[in-house]
C-alpha positions as CSV (number, residue, x, y, z in Angstrom):
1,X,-171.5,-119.3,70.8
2,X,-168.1,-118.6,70.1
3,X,-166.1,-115.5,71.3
4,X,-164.8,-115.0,68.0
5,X,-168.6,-114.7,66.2
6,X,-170.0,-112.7,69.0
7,X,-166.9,-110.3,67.9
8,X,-167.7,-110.1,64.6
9,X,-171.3,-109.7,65.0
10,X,-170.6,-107.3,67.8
11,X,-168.4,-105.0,65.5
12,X,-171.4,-105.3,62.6
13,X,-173.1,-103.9,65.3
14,X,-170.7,-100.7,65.9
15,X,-170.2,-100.5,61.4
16,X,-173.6,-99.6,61.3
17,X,-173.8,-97.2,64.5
18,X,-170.5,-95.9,63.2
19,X,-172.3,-93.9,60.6
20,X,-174.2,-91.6,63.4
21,X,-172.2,-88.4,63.4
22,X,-172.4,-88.3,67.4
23,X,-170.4,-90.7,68.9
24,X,-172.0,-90.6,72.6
25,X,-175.2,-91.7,70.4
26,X,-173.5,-94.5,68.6
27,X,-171.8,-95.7,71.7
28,X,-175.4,-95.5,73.2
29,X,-177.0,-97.4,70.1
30,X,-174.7,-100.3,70.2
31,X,-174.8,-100.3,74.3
32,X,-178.8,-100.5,73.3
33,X,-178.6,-103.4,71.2
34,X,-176.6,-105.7,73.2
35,X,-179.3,-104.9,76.0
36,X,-182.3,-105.7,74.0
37,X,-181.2,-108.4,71.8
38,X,-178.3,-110.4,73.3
39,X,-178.8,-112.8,75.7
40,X,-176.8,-112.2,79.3
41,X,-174.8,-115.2,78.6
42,X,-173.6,-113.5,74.9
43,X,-172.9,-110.0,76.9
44,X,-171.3,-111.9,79.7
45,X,-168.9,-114.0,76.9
46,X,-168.1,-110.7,75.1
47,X,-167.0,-108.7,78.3
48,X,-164.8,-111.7,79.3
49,X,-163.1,-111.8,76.2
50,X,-162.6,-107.9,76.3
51,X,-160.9,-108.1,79.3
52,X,-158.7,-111.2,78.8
53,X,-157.9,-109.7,75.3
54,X,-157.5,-106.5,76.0
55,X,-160.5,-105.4,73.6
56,X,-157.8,-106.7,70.7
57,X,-159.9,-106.5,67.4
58,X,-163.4,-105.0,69.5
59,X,-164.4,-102.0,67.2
60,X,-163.8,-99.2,69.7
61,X,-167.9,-98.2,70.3
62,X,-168.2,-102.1,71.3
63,X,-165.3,-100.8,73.5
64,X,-167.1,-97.7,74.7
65,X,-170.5,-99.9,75.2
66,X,-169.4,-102.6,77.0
67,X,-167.2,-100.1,79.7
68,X,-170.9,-98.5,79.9
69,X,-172.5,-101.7,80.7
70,X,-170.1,-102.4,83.1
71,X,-170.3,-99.1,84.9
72,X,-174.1,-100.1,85.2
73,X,-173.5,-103.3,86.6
């Protein structure tokens, strides 16, 4: 898949957390989905492309989730 359509479906992902009025919660949704419905490979593709991009157009709780996920690495 490309790293452009695992971006936009990643920052779907954060629009609807976004709503939650606590942000440590919506951070924690989105970190949640990624882990139970994205493959490694996806996660893997996303956090590369974070880093070589800088998170350039990552919605910042895909931001927040993936730094999680890489803390628990």
């Amino acid at each position: 898949m490309s790293a452009e359509n695992l971006v936009k479906m990643a920052n779907q992902i954060a629009l609807f957390f976004a709503t939650e009025p606590d942000r440590e919660q919506a951070v924690k949704g989105v970190h949640q989905h990624l882990q139970n419905f994205w493959t490694p490979a996806m996660r893997i593709e996303l956090m590369a492309w974070q880093l070589e991009r800088h998170g350039e157009n990552l919605h910042p709780l895909v931001q927040s989730a993936l730094a999680e996920m890489g803390r628990s690495v």
